[in-house]
Structures are given as structure tokens and as C-alpha cells.
C-alpha positions in Angstrom: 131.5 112.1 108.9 130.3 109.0 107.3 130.1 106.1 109.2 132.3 102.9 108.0 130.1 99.9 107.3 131.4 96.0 107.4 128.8 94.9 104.5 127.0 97.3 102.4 123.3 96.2 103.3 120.6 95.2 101.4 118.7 97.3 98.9 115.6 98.2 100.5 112.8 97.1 97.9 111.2 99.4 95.7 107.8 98.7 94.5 104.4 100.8 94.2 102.6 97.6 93.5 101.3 94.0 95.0 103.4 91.8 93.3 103.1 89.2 95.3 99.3 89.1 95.2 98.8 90.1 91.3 101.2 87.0 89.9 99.2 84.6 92.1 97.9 83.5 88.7 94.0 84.8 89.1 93.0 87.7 86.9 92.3 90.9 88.2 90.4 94.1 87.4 92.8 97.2 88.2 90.8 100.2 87.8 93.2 103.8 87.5 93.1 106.0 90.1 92.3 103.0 92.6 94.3 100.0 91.5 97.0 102.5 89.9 98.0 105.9 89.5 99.2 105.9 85.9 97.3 105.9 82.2 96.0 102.5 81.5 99.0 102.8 78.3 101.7 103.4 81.5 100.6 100.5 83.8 100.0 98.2 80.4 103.8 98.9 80.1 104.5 98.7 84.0 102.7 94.9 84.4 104.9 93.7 80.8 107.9 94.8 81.8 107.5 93.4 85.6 106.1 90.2 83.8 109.7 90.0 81.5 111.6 90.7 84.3 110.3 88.0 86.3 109.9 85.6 83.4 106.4 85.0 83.8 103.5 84.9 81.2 100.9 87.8 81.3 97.5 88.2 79.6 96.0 92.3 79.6 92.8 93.4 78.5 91.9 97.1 78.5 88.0 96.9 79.8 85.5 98.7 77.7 82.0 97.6 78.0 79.5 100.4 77.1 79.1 101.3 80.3 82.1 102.4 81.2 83.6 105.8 79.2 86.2 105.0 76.8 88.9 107.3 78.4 92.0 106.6 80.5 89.7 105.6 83.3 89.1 102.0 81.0 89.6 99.2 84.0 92.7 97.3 83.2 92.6 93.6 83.9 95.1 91.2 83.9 96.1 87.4 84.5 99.7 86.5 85.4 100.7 82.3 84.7 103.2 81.8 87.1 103.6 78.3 86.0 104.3 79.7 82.4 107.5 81.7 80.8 107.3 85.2 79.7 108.3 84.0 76.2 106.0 80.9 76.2 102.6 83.4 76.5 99.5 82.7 78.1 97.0 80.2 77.4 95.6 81.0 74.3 91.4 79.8 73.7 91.3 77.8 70.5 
């Protein structure tokens, strides 16, 4: 039988990644099979919509520098701006 509840409780949170510690606003190298489990396209999609949904501006760069094959094992690296909107972008050089 089930049992009768007063409050329904919290959600219990769901997430396979350190949010906390990757929107502290310092950019990070997230390399696949270590820093995610996903192709670099999937987590690329993953960190943009976590950045919308938190309404904070993200920068990405897929990592290719010779040494490095150019498969799906390409180190992602990122930089969230906490103190910036989704919609208002990252600092752009220039």
C-alpha cells in the first residue's frame, strides 16, 4: 500500500556534472571520456543549454592543436561569465 505523505518532498537533483565548480567563471579544459561521457557535439549542446537555463553567458572552444587527433576525443574548453546574461554573450576580444 502506498504510504500517505503530508508534503510531497523535494525533487532530488539530477545532474551528471559540476555545475557549481564549472560556472565559477574560470575556463576549463573538459577532455571526453574524462571530463564527460558524451561527443564533444553532445556536451557543446549539454553546457548551452545548462548555460540558457541558468541565464548565464558561455564561451566554447573545441581544442585542436596538432597534437591532438581531430576526432571526438578534441578537448572541449569552456568559460562561463556568471556576472553576464545568457543573451548578453561573453566578452568578446576587439
Amino acid at each position: 500500500m502506498a504510504e500517505l505523505l503530508d508534503v510531497l518532498p523535494a525533487a532530488a537533483r539530477r545532474t551528471r556534472y559540476p555545475r557549481d565548480e564549472w560556472t565559477d567563471g574560470r575556463p576549463r579544459r573538459l577532455l571526453a571520456g574524462r571530463g564527460f561521457s558524451t561527443t564533444v557535439r553532445g556536451m557543446h549542446s549539454t553546457v548551452q543549454t545548462r548555460a540558457k537555463a541558468l541565464d548565464i553567458a558561455v564561451a566554447m572552444v573545441t581544442e585542436h592543436d596538432g597534437r591532438r587527433p581531430a576526432g571526438p576525443e578534441r578537448p572541449l574548453c569552456i568559460q562561463f561569465f556568471p556576472d553576464r546574461s545568457y543573451e548578453a554573450g561573453p566578452l568578446r576580444d576587439g
